[in-house]
Structure formats: structure tokens, C-alpha cells
N, C-alpha and C positions, 0 to 999 in steps of 0.2 A: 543579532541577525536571526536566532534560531527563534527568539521569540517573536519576531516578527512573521518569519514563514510559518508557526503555530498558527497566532491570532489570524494570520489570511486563511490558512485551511479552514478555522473553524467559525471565520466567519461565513465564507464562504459554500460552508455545509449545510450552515444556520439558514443561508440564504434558498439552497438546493432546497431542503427540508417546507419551510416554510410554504415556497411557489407549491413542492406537490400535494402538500395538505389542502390547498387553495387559498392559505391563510392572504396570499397575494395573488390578484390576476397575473395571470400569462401575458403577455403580447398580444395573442390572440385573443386573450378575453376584455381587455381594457378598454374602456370605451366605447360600447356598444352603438351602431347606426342605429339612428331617428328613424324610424319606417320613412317620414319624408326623406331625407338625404337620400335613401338607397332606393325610392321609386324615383329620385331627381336622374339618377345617375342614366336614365333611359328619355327623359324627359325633352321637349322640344317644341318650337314653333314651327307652326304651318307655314311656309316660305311661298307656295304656288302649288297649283294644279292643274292639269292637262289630262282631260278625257278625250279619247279616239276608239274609232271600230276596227277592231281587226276581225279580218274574213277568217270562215272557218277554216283548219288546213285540207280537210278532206270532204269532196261533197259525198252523198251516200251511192250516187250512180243514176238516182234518179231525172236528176237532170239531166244528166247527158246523153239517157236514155233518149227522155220526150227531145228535147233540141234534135237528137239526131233522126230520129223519126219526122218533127215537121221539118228538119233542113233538108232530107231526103223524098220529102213529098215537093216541097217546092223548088228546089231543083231539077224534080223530072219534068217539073213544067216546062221547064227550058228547052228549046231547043228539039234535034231529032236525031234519032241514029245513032253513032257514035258520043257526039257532043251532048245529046240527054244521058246517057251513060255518066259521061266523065260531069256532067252538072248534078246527075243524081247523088253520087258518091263527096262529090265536093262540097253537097249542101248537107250532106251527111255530117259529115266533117265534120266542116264548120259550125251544123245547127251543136253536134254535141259539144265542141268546145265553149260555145256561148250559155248551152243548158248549164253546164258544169258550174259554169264562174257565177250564173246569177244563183243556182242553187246554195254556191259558199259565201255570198253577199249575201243571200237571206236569212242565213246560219247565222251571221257574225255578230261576235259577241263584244258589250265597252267595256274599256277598264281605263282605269285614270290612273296617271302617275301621283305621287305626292312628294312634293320635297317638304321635307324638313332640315330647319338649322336644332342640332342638338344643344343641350346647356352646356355642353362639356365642349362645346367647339365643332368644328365640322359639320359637314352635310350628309344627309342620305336620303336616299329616292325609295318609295316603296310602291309597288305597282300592284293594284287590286284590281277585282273583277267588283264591274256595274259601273251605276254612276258615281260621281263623287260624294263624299262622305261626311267631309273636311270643309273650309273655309281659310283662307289666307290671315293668320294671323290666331288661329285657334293652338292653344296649346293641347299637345297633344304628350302618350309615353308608350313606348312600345313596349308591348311584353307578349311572349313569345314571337317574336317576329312580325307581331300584328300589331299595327295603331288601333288606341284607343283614348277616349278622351279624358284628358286629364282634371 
């Protein structure tokens, strides 16, 4: 028995010894990735894409400015006395809420979603600014967060 727990310690030393000299890869070092496999591991097909405008969130004030100045001029046309008062002010209003929304519709900017099916399974969406990029069916890999074509 006692030669037997000998020959395990020292093989087992032989073995310690050997991995730190590097005369054997580690675990970690065995088998090194193909550049390919490890750019696959990001890799994917173009599944769809959907471009849309979304409006600016904030307009600059300009608009709301000029709207409320002509809806304030065209409301005083209305009317006399009192009721030009309250149509002045109402077209006020009004003119600047309509300045506002066409100023952040002129702002607005596309971005297109992009689905991709990965190699590795599943799905993910990645949403850019402009038009689209991509085509339905292009392989694509993402690296840093960003598609590019594969």
C-alpha cells in the first residue's frame, strides 16, 4: 500500500511539474480558437427590417413661437370685444401647439430595426440610426454592439 501512495505522489508531482514548465498545455491553453469559430460565435442572418421616423422629442421653440404669433393674428380677426380677446388668445394657443409638432416632424429622424437570427440560436433586434443597412438574408457579426457585414 505504501508503494502505491509513493508512486501516486510522485507521479502526481511529475505531473504538477511538467503542466508549470509548460511541457503540457493547461486547460486553458489546449486547443486554441480558429479566428473563424470565435468571429462565428457573434455571427448571424439578417431575419427583416423595418424603417420608421420617429419625431424629434423636443422642438427648439421656434415653432411655437411663429404658430403662436400667426394663430394669434388670426384669431383677432375674429370676432369683436370680448369674443376677439378670447379668439385672440385661443389662436394663440392653438397656432403654438401646431408650430411645435410641425417643427418636431421636421426634426425627425429614421432608424430601422434589424432582426437577426444568431448561429448560436436565438434572436436579436438591433435598432440604428438612418436608413437601412442590411438586406433580409445577409449574413451579418456583431462586434461591439454594432452589425457589420460578415
Amino acid at each position: 500500500m505504501k508503494s502505491f501512495v509513493t508512486r501516486f505522489t510522485a507521479s502526481t508531482a511529475f505531473s504538477a511539474a511538467l503542466l508549470a514548465a509548460g511541457a503540457v498545455p493547461s486547460l486553458s491553453q489546449a486547443a486554441p480558437q480558429h479566428h473563424s469559430e470565435a468571429a462565428c460565435m457573434n455571427c448571424g442572418t439578417v431575419v427583416s427590417t423595418h424603417n420608421y421616423e420617429r419625431a424629434a422629442e423636443r422642438g427648439s421653440g421656434v415653432g411655437a413661437v411663429g404658430g403662436a404669433l400667426l394663430g394669434g393674428i388670426l384669431g383677432h380677426q375674429v370676432g369683436s370685444g370680448r369674443g376677439q380677446t378670447l379668439a385672440t388668445v385661443a389662436g394663440a394657443a392653438g397656432g403654438a401647439y401646431a408650430g411645435n409638432h410641425v417643427e418636431r416632424n421636421m426634426k425627425s429622424q429614421t432608424y430601422t430595426d434589424v432582426r437577426v437570427k444568431m448561429a448560436r440560436g436565438g434572436y436579436r433586434t438591433f435598432t440604428e440610426q438612418g436608413a437601412p443597412r442590411f438586406r433580409g438574408g445577409e449574413r451579418v457579426r456583431v462586434a461591439e454592439g454594432r452589425l457589420i457585414r460578415d
